[in-house]
N, C-alpha and C positions, 0 to 999 in steps of 0.2 A: 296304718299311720305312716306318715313319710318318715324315711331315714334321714338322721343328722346329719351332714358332710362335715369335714372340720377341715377349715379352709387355712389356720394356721400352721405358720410353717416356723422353723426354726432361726432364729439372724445368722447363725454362724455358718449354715450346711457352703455358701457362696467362695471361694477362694478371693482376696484382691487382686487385681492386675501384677503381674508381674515388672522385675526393673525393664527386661528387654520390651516388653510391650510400652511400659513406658517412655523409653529411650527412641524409640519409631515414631510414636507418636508426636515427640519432640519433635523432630525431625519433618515429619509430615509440617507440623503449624510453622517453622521457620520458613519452608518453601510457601507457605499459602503468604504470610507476612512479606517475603521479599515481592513476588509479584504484585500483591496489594497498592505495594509503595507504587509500580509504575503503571500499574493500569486503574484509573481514577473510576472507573463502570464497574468494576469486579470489585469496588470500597462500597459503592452503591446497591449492586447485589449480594453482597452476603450481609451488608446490614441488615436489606431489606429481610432476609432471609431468617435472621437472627430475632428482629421482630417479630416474627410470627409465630416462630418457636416460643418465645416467653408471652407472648401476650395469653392472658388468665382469664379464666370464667368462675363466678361464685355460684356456691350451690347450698343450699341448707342442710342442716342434716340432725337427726335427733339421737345423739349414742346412747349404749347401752351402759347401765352403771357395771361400777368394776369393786369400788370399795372406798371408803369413808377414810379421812382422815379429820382429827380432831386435834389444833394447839388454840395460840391466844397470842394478842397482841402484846408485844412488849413497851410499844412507846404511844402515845396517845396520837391520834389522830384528829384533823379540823370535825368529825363528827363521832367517832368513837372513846374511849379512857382505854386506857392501859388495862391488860387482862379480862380486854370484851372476848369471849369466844370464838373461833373463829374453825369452818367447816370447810375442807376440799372436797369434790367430790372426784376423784381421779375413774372417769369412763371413756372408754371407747369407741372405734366406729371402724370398719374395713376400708373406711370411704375418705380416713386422715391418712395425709402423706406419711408412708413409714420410714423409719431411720433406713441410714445407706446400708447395705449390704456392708458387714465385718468381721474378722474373727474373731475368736472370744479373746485373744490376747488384748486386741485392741477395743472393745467393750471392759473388759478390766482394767485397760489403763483409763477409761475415762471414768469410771468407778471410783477410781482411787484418786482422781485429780494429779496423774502423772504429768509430768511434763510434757509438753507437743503431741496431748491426746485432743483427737479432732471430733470424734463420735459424737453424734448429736442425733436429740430422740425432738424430733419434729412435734409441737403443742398447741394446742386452741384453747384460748382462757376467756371462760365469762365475767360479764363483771362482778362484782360482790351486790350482794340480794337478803334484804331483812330477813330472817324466821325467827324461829326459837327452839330450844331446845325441847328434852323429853320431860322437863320442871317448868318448862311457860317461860324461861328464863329468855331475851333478847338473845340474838345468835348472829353470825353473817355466813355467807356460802356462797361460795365459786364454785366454778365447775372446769376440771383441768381434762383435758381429750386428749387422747394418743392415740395410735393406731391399737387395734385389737391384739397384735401379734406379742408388741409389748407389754400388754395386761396378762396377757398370757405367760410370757418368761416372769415374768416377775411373778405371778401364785406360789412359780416352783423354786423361785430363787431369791432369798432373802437378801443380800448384800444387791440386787439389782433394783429390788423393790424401794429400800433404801432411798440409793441415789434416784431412783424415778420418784419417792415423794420429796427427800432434798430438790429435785428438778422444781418440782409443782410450787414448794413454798419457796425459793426463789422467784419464781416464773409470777406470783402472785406480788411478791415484793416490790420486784421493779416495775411490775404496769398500772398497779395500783399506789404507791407511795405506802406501803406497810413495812412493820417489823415485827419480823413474826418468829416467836421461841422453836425452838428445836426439840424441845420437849413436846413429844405429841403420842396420839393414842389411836388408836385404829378399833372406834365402836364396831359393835356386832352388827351391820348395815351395812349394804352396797353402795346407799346413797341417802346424802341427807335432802329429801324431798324428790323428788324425779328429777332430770337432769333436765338443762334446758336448750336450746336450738343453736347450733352452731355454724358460721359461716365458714364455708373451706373454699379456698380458691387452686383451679387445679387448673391444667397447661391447655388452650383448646387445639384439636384435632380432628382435622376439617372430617367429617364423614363416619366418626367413630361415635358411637353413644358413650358420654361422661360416666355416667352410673350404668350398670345394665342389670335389667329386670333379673328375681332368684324366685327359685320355687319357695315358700316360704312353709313351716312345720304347721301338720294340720291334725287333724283328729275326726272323724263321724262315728257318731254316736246312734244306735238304733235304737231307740225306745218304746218297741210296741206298746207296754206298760200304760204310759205315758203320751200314746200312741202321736207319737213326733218323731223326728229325724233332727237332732242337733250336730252341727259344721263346727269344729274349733277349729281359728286359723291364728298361730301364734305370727305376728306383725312388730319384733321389737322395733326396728329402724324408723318405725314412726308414732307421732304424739299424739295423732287425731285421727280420724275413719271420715276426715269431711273429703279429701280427694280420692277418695277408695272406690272405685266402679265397680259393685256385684249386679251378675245376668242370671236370675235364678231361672232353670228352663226346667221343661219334663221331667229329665233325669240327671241333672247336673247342677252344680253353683261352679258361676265365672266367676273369680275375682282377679281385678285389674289396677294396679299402682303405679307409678314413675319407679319406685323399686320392687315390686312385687308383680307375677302373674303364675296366674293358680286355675285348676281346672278337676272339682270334685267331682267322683260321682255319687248319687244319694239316694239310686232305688233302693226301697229297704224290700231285698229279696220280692215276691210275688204282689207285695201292698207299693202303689203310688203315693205320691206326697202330695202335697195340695203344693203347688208351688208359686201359685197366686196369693199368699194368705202367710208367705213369710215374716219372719221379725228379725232384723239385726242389730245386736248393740255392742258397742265398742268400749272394752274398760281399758283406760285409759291407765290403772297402775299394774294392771300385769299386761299390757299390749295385745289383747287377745279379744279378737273377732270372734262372736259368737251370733250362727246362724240357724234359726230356728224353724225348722217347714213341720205344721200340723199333716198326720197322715190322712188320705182318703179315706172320707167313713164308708 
């Protein structure tokens, strides 16, 4: 079975720029600015220049759930009443802009709502979506996205956790027109329903792949028994198996994604597999490719 990598790293390991770094760099934009003024072709190429750098690409993307929050509306809404239910689902993805580089002094000031605390934790909101609860009861639920690394600090740190679901029920206030209580509960669930697709937009860079393909966690299964060979290939970063290209050959499965590329092998010891005679099915609540070759009778 493939080993886990854990690609999470810590916010604070980064130092900030220092004053002298920043006092040069001062210095530097003031010369770039006075030339600007006199040469009208150097206004026109670093515009141009500056355009290319910001101009964005969308991408989708399906994150992984993180954990549940549960408050209620406090003021009625043009389709909800006062004290409708209402579910975050605060998930993840490696693939959302992460907060800047800080250190923890300055992640604590923004905690605390210090004065000229700048920290900000970059977020994707869906919109609100009917369900119901675990009694039949009418429900609503968003879906709040950060980067993975933030899901992570916050498991181990409760004042950070905090302010990231204060973040979320803000974040849901103002885009949506709600008023939503502070009193809230944190059900035993990662997510109320699977989370649903979100659009990120990120900087393009001519010749670079946006996303690039990971070995993804897998599992073969020998089952003389049973006489098959079953392939688990754990796939959270996506909601469907319809863009998913498997090559089942001889003695291997290929699997091929826009995020995934995988390369099994699946001789069971001195028995061949049938490997024309495969079944694959994709479950879609635990994200998990399951591929199944009957052995050679």
């Amino acid at each position: 079975m493939a080993t886990e990598t854990n690609h999470l790293s810590a916010l604070s390991n980064i130092p900030t720029a220092d004053k002298a770094a920043n006092a040069e760099w001062e210095q530097v934009m003031q010369s770039v600015m006075s030339e600007m003024k006199q040469d009208p072709e150097l206004q026109k190429s670093l515009a141009k220049a500056l355009q290319a750098q910001t101009e964005q690409e969308a991408f989708e993307i399906t994150p992984m759930p993180g954990f549940a929050i549960k408050t209620s509306l406090t003021k009625s809404t043009a389709t909800y009443p006062s004290g409708f239910k209402v579910f975050i689902n605060m998930c993840h993805s490696p693939y959302v802009p992460a907060p800047p580089v800080a250190t923890d002094d300055e992640i604590r000031s923004a905690i605390t709502g210090a004065d000229g605390a700048a920290w900000k934790v970059p977020m994707s909101l869906t919109g609100p979506r009917d369900d119901a609860d675990k009694l039949g009861r009418p429900c609503i639920v968003c879906d709040a996205c950060v980067h993975s690394d933030v899901i992570a600090k916050a498991e181990g740190d409760w004042d950070f956790k905090q302010f990231i679901i204060e973040l979320a029920i803000q974040w849901v206030e103002e885009k949506h027109g709600m008023s939503l209580s502070r009193e809230f509960a944190l059900p035993k669930m990662k997510s109320k329903g699977a989370p649903g697709i979100h659009k990120v937009y990120r900087a393009k860079r001519a010749g670079v792949a946006t996303i690039p393909q990971q070995e993804p966690l897998y599992q073969v299964k020998h089952q003389p028994d049973q006489k098959r060979v079953t392939v688990l290939v754990k796939l959270p970063l996506i909601a469907t198996a319809q863009q998913v290209a498997l090559d089942i050959e001889e003695h291997k499965v290929e699997l091929d994604h826009k995020l995934y590329r995988l390369s099994v092998p699946i001789r069971a010891g001195t028995v061949d597999v049938d490997h024309a005679e495969c079944d694959a099915v994709f479950d879609k609540s635990t994200r998990v490719l399951q591929v199944t070759l009957p052995l050679v009778a």
